[in-house]
LORODREN-750443 format. One record per residue (C-alpha): x, y, z; residue in three letters; residue number from 1. Coordinates in steps of 0.001 Angstrom, whole numbers. Example, Ala and Ser with C-alpha at 12.3 -4.5 7.8 and 13.67 -1.06 7.14 Angstrom:
BEGIN
- 12300; -4500; 7800; Ala; 1
- 13670; -1060; 7140; Ser; 2
This chain:
BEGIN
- -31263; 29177; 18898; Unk; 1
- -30580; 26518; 21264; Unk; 2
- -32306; 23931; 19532; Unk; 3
- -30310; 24942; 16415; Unk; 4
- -26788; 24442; 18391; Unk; 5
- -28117; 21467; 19634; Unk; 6
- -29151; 20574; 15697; Unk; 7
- -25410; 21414; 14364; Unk; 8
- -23778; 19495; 16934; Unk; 9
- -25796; 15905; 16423; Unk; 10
- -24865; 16396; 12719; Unk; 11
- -21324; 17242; 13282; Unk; 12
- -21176; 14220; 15856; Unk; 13
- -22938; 12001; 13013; Unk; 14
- -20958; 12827; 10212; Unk; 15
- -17770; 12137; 12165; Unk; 16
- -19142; 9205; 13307; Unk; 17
- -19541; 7971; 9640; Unk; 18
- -16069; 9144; 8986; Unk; 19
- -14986; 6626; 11549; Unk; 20
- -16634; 3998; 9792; Unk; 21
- -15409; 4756; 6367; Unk; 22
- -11889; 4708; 7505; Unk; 23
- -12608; 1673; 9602; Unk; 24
- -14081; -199; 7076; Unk; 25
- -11401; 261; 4684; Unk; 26
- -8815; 153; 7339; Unk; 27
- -9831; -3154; 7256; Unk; 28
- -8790; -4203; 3632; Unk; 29
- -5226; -2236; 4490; Unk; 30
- -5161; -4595; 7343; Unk; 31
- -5381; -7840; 5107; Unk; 32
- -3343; -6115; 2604; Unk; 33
- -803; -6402; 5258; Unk; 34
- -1045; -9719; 6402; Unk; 35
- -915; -11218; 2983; Unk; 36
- 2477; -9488; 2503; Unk; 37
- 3763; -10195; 6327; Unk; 38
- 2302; -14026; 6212; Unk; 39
- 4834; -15739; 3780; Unk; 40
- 8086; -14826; 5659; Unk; 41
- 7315; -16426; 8294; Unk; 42
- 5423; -19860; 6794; Unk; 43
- 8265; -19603; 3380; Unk; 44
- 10638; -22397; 5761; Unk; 45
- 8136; -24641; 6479; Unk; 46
- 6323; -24673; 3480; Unk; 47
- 9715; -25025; 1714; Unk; 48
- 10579; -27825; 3827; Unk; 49
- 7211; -29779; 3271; Unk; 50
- 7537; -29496; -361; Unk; 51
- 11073; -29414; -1091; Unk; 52
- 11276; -26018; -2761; Unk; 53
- 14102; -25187; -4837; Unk; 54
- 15499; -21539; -4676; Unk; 55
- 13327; -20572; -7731; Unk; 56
- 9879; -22292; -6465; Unk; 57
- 10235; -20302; -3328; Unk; 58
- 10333; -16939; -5298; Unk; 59
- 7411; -17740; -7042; Unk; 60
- 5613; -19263; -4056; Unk; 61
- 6501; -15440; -2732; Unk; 62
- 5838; -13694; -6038; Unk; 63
- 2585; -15842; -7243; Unk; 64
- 599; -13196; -4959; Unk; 65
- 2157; -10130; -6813; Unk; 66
- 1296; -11896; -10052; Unk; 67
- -2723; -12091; -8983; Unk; 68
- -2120; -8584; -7588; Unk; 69
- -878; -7027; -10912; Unk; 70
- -3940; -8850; -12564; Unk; 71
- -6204; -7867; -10121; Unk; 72
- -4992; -4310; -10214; Unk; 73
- -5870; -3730; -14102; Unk; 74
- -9584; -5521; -13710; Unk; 75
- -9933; -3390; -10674; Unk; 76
- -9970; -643; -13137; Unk; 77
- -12963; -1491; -15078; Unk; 78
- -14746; -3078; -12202; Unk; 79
- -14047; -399; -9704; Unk; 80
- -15766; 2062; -12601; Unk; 81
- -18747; 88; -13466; Unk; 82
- -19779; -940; -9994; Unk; 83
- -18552; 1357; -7909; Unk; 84
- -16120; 1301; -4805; Unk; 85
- -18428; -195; -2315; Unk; 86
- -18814; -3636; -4506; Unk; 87
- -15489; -3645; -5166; Unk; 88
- -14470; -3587; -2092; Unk; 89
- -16991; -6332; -1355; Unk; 90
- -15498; -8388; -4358; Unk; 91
- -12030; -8503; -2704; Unk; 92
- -13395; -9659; 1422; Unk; 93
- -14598; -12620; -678; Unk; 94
- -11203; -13638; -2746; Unk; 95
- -9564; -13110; 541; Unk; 96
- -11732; -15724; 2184; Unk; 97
- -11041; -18038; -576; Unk; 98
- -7371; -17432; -928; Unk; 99
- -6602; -17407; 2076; Unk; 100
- -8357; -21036; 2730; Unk; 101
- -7267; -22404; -697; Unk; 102
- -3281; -21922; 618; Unk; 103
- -4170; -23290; 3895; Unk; 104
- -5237; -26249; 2900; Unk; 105
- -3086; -26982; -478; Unk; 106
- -2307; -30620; -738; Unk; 107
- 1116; -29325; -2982; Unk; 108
- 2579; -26789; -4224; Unk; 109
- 798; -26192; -7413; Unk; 110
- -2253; -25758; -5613; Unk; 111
- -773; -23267; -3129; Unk; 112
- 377; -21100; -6017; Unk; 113
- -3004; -20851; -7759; Unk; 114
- -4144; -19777; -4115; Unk; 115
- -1816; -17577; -4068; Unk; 116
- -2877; -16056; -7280; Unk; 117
- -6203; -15942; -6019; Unk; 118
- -5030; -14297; -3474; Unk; 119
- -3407; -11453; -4891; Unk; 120
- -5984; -10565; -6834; Unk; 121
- -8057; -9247; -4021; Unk; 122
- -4892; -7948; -2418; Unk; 123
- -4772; -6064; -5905; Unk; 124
- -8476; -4902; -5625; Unk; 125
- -7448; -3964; -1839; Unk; 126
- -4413; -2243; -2564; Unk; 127
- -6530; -91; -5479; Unk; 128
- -10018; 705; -4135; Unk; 129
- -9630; 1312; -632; Unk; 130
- -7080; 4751; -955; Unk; 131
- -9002; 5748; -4251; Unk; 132
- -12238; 5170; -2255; Unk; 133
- -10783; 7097; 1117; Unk; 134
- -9523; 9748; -1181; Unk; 135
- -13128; 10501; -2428; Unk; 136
- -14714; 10580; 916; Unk; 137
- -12172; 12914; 2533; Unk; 138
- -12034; 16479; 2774; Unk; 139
- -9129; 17983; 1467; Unk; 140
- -7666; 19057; 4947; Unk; 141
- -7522; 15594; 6518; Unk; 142
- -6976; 13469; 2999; Unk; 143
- -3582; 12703; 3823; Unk; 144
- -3982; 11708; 6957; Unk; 145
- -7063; 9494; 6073; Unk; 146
- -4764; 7437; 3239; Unk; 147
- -2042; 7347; 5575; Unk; 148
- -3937; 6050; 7975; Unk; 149
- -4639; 2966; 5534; Unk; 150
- -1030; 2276; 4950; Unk; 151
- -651; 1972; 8936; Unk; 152
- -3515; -992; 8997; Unk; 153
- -767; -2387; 5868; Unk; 154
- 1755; -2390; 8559; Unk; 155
- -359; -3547; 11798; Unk; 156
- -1044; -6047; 9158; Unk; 157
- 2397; -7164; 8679; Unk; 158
- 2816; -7054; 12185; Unk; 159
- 124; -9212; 13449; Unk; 160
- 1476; -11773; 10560; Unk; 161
- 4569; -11529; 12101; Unk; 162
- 3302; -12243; 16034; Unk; 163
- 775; -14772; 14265; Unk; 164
- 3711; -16459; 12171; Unk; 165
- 5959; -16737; 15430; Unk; 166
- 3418; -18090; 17643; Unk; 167
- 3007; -20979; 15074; Unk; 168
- 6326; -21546; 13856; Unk; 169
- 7349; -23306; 17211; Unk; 170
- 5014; -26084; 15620; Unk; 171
- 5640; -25802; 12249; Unk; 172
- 2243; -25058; 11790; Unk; 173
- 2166; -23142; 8441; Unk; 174
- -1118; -24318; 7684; Unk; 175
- -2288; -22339; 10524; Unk; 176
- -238; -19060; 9301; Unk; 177
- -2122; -19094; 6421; Unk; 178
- -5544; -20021; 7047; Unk; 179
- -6094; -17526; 9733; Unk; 180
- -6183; -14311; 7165; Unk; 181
- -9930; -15632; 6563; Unk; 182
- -10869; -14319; 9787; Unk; 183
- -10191; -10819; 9515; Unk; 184
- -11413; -10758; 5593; Unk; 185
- -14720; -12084; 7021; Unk; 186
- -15343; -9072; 9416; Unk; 187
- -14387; -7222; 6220; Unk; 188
- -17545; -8720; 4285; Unk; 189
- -19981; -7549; 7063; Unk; 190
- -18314; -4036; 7286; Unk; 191
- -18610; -3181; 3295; Unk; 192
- -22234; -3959; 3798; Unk; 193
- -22890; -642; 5648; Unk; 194
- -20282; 1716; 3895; Unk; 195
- -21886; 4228; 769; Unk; 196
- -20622; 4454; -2343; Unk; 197
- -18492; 7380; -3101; Unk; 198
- -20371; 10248; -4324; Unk; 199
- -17419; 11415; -6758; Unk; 200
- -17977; 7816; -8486; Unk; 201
- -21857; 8016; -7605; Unk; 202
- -21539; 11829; -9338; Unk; 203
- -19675; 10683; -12962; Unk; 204
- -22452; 7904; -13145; Unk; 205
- -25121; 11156; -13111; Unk; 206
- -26348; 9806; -9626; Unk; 207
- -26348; 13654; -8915; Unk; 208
- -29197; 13313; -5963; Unk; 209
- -27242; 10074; -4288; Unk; 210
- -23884; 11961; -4427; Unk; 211
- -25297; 15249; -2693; Unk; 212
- -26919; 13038; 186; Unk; 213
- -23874; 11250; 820; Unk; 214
- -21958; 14595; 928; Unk; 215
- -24186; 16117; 3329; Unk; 216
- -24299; 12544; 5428; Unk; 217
- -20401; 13527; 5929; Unk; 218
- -20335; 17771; 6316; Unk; 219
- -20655; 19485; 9185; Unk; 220
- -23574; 21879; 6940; Unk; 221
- -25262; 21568; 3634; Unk; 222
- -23125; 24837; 2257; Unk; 223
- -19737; 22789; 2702; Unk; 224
- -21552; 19612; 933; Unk; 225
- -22973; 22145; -1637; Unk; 226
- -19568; 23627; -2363; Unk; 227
- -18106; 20690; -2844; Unk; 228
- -20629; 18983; -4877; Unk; 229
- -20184; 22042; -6961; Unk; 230
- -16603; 21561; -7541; Unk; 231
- -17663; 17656; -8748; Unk; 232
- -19684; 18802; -10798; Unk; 233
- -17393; 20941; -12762; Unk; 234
- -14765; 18560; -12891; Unk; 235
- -16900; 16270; -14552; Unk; 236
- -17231; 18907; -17928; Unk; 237
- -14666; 16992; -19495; Unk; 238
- -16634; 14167; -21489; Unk; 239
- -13506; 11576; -22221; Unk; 240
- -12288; 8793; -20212; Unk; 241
- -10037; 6497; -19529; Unk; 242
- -8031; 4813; -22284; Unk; 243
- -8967; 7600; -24858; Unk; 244
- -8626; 10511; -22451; Unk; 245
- -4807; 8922; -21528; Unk; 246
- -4722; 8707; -26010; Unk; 247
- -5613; 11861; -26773; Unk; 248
- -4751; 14766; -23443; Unk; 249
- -910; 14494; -22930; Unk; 250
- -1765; 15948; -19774; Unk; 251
- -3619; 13178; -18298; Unk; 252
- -388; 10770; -19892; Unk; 253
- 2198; 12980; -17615; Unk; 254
- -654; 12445; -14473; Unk; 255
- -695; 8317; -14971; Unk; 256
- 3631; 8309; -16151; Unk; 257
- 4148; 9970; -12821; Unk; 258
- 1731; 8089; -10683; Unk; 259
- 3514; 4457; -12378; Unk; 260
- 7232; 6079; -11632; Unk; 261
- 6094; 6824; -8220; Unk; 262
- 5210; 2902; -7144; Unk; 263
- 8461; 1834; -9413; Unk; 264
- 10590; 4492; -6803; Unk; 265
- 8665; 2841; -3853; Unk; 266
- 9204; -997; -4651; Unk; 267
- 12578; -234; -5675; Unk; 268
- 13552; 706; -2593; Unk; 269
- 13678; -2295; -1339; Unk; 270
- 11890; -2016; 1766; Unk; 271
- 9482; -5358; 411; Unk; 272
- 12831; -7552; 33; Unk; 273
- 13111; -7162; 3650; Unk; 274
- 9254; -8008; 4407; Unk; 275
- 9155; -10984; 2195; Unk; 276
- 12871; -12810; 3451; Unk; 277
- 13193; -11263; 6814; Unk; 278
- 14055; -14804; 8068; Unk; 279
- 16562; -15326; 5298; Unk; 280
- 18283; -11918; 6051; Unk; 281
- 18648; -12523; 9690; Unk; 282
- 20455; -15747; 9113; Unk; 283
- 22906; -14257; 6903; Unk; 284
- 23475; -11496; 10123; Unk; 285
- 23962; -14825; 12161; Unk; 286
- 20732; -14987; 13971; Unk; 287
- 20692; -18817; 13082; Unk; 288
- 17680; -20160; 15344; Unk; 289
- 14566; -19488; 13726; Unk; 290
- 13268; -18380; 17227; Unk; 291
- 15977; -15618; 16937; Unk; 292
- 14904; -14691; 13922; Unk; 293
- 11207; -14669; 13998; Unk; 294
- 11631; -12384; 17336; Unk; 295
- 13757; -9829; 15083; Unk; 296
- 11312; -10093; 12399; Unk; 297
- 8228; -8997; 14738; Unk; 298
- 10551; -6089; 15964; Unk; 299
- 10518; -5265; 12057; Unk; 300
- 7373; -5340; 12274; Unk; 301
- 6309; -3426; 15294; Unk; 302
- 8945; -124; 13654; Unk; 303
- 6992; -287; 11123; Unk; 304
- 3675; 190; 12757; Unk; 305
- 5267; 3398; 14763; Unk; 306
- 6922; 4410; 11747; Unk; 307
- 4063; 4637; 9747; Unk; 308
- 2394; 7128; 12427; Unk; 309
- 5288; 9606; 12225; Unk; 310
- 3828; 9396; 8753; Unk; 311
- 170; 10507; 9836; Unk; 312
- 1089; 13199; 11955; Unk; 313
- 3109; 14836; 9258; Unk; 314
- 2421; 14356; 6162; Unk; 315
- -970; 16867; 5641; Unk; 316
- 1461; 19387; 7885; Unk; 317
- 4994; 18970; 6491; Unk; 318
- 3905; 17836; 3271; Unk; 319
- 4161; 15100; 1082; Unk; 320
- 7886; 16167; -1225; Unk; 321
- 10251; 17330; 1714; Unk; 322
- 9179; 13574; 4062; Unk; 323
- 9565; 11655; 341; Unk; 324
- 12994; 13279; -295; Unk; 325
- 13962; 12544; 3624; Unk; 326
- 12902; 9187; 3377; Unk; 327
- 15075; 8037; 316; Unk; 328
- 17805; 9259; 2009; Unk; 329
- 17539; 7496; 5044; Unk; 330
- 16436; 4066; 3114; Unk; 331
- 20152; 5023; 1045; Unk; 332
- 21990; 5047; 4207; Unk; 333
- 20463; 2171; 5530; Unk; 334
- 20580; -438; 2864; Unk; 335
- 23887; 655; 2398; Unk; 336
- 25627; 322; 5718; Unk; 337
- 23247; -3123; 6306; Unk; 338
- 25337; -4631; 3167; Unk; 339
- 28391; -3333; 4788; Unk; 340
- 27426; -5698; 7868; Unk; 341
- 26679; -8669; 6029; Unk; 342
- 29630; -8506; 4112; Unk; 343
- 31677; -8416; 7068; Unk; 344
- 29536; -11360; 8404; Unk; 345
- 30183; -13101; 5209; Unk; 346
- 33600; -12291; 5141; Unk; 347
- 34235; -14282; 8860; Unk; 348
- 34536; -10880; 11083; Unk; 349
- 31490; -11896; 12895; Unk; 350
- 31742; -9901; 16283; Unk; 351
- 28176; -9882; 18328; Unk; 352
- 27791; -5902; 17683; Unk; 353
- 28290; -6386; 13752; Unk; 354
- 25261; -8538; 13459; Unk; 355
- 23294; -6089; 16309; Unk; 356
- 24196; -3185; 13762; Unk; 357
- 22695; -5224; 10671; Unk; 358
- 19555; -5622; 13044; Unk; 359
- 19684; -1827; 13738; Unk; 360
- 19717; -826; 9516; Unk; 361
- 16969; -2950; 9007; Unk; 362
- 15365; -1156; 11694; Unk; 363
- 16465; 2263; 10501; Unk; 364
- 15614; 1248; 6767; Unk; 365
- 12113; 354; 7500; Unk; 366
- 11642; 3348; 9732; Unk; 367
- 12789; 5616; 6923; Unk; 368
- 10420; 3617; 4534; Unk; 369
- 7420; 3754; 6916; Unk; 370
- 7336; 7067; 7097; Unk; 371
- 8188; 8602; 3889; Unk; 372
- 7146; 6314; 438; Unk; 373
- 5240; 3575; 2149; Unk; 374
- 2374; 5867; 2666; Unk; 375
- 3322; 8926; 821; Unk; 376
- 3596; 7050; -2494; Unk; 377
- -130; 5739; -1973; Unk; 378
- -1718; 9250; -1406; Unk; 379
- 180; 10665; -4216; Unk; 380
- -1241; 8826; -6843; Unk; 381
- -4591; 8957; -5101; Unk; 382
- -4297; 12725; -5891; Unk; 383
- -2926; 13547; -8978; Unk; 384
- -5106; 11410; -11839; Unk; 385
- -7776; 13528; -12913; Unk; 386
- -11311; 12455; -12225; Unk; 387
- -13118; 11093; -15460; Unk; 388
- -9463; 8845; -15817; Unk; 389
- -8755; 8522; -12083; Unk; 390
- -9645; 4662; -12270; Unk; 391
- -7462; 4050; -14916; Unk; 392
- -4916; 6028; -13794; Unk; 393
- -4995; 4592; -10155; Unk; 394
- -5321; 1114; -12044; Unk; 395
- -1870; 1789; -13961; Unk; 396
- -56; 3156; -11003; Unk; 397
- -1257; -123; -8876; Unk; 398
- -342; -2164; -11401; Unk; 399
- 2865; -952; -11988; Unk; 400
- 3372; -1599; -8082; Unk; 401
- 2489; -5400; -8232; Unk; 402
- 4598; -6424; -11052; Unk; 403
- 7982; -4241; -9935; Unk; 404
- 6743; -6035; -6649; Unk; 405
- 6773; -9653; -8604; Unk; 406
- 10239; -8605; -10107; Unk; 407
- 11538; -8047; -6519; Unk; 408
- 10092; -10954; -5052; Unk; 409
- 11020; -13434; -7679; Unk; 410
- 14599; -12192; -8484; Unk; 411
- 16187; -11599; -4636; Unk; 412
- 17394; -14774; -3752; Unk; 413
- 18881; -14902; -7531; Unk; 414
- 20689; -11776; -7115; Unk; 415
- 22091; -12999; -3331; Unk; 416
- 23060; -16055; -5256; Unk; 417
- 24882; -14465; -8317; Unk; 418
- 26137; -11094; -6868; Unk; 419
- 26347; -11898; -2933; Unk; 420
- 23774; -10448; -220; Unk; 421
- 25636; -7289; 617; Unk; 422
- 25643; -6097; -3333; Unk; 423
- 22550; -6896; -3518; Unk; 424
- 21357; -4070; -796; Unk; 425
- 23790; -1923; -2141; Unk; 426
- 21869; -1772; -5793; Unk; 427
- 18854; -495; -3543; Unk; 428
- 21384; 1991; -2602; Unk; 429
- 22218; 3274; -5864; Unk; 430
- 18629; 3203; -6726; Unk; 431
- 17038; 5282; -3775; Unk; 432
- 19962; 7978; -3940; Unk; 433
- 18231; 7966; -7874; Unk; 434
- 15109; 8642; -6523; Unk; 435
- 16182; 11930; -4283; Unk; 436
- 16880; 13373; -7803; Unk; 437
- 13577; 12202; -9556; Unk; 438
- 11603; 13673; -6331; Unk; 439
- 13316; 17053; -6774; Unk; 440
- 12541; 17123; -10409; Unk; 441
- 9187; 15730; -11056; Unk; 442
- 7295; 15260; -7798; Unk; 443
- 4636; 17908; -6978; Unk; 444
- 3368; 19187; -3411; Unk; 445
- -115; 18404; -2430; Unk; 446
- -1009; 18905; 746; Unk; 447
- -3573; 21493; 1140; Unk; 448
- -4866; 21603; -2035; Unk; 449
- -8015; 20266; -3584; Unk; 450
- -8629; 17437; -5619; Unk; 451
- -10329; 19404; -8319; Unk; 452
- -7558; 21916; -7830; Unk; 453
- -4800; 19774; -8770; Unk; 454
- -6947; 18452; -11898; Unk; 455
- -7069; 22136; -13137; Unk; 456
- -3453; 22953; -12457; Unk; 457
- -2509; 19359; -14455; Unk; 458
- -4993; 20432; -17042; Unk; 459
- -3622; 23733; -17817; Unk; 460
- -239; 22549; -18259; Unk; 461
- 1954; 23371; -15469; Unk; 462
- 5245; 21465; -14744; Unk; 463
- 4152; 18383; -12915; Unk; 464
- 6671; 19438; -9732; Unk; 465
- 3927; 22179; -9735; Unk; 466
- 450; 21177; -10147; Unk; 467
- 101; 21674; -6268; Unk; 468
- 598; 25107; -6201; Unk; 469
């Protein structure tokens, strides 16, 4: 009997162990995800500087990445598929590595924009594979927590880019900004080597012996793997997929519509104007050394890390609609009141506690970001696409991210230029008070339900605000 206990507990120990691993491992691609986005903010001056950049070149030296992302989001589809998450994941430590060196060491600016491609096109297989892949190797009670908890190593990401882009910019040394993502996307290479392949993926590829192994590698007994190898298996009656299951099963249509409204909703908030021009913004609240403003941009940075774990602690308990519906709100309210401030700025009332207030909406904006459709958005989508068309549905939902990300990018100092700063954030505004009403209406409740049970509820037809129930 003892001997048993003893038996039970090594397993339990082991399989959280692996757990660890898993979510380390792809942790790690969150964490580059991150510092790709977080990096250019802080080397954008310098590099503009160096190569003269007009107003347009620096949106598409900020944008190029989204570009490679979108791209790398709809190949991720048919890769992630045929290969599996593992080498997928694998395929993206490497473009990291290149990218990352390639924009280091650009001789001009052509060359740092084909980098930057580059670039985003692992960022793209990042920002795909590694919450479809934690999704499939979670159990339904933790799942949220698990995805979350890869959208946190986005924001430590940003944040280190931040420290790492202040610590540099007092030589100018954007070279150095740049270069340094190789580091971490090596240690990324040696940690894919010992992850397994998901057994969902390893289960619709009739690798029915792999899939059970790796199941019971991560249960605490071979009942709970056997139950839910069970429910695999019947998902995986339905014989279509991809393109012609999204053709012919309006079902699976609503399932990818939703999941590509849901990353519109989240880059139209805004929150990735801030990332990408923090700099830029803080000048126009009249921070004007770029000390000053590279110190406010790692406090962005560090609210966003704790934000993001207000996130984890809450969303498998409270739930993914009420924090989404919360979050808008707050991101209203703060974009809002921020434009007030820099229209006051830019209007010559420029008393000190204006331009601390614009400081304290950015703050509040990204907090209400952080912990609502930064990471909510991500597990949502991770959910609701039914198995046999979950990569393509993931791949449309990603995709959709990267190019309303490209819009932002490429348009923002346009629309500052045209319609003024303080209009600008109040369009995000109008647009995340939009959203409150679309996450009433259409956005289901997930937490606490299986992935196999949300598939059946989608497949019989329910109103999508209901497939979780």
């Amino acid at each position: 009997m003892e001997e048993n206990f003893a038996s039970d507990t090594q397993r339990i120990a082991k399989a959280k162990k692996m757990k660890i691993f898993v979510s380390f491992a792809a942790g790690m691609a969150g964490l580059l995800f991150g510092l790709d986005i977080g990096v250019i903010s802080g080397a954008l001056p310098f590099i503009t500087t160096q190569f003269e950049l007009s107003h347009q070149l620096q949106e598409w030296v900020v944008s190029a990445m989204m570009l490679g992302a979108a791209i790398g989001a709809i190949s991720t589809g048919w890769i992630s598929f045929n290969l599996g998450r593992k080498k997928s994941l694998m395929t993206g430590a490497t473009l990291f590595v290149l990218g990352s060196l390639g924009s280091a060491l650009a001789p001009n600016v052509e060359i740092l924009l084909i980098s930057r491609v580059l670039l985003g096109f692992a960022v793209g297989i990042a920002s795909y594979v590694a919450p479809l892949y934690l999704s499939e190797m979670s159990e339904k009670e933790d799942r949220g927590k698990l995805i979350s908890m890869y959208q946190m190593m986005v924001t430590i990401g940003i944040l280190v880019a931040f420290l790492s882009d202040t610590a540099f910019s007092y030589s100018g040394n954007w070279r150095m900004m740049l270069g340094i993502i190789s580091l971490p996307a090596l240690l990324l290479m040696c940690a894919v080597f010992g992850l397994p392949d998901s057994p969902r993926w390893l289960a619709s590829k009739g690798k029915f012996e792999k899939a059970k192994e790796i199941l019971r590698m991560f249960s605490p007994t071979d009942d709970k793997a056997d139950a839910e190898f069970k429910e695999i298996h019947q998902s995986l009656e339905i014989k279509q997929e991809g393109w012609s299951l999204f053709k012919e099963n309006k079902n699976v249509r609503r399932a990818v519509y939703l999941g590509m409204l849901l990353q519109a909703m989240q880059q139209f908030t805004g929150m990735n104007v801030i990332l990408y021009y923090a700099p830029q913004i803080f000048k126009h609240a009249g921070f004007a050394s770029t000390e000053q403003q590279m110190i406010a941009t790692v406090i962005c940075g560090a609210t966003n890390v704790l934000a993001t774990l207000i996130a984890m602690k809450t969303v498998d308990n409270s739930g993914r609609k009420p924090i989404l519906k919360i979050g808008f709100a707050g991101i209203a309210l703060g974009t809002f009141l921020l434009g007030v401030c820099l229209y006051m700025i830019n209007s010559g009332f420029n008393p000190l506690w204006i331009s601390v207030l614009a400081v304290i909406m950015t703050l509040f904006t990204i907090t209400s970001f952080a912990m609502s459709a930064g990471p909510v958005v991500w597990v949502l989508c991770s959910e609701i696409q039914p198995l046999k068309s979950r990569d393509f549905g993931v791949a449309c939902s990603t995709t959709t991210n990267w190019i309303v990300n490209m819009i932002i990018g490429a348009t923002f100092l346009t629309l500052i230029a045209k319609f003024g700063i303080a209009a600008t954030f109040w369009i995000y505004t109008a647009l995340n008070i939009s959203f409150i009403v679309l996450t009433i209406l259409l956005v289901p409740e997930t937490k606490g339900i299986s992935l196999e049970g949300i598939e059946k509820n989608l497949m019989e037809g329910k109103r999508l605000r209901d497939i979780g129930i």
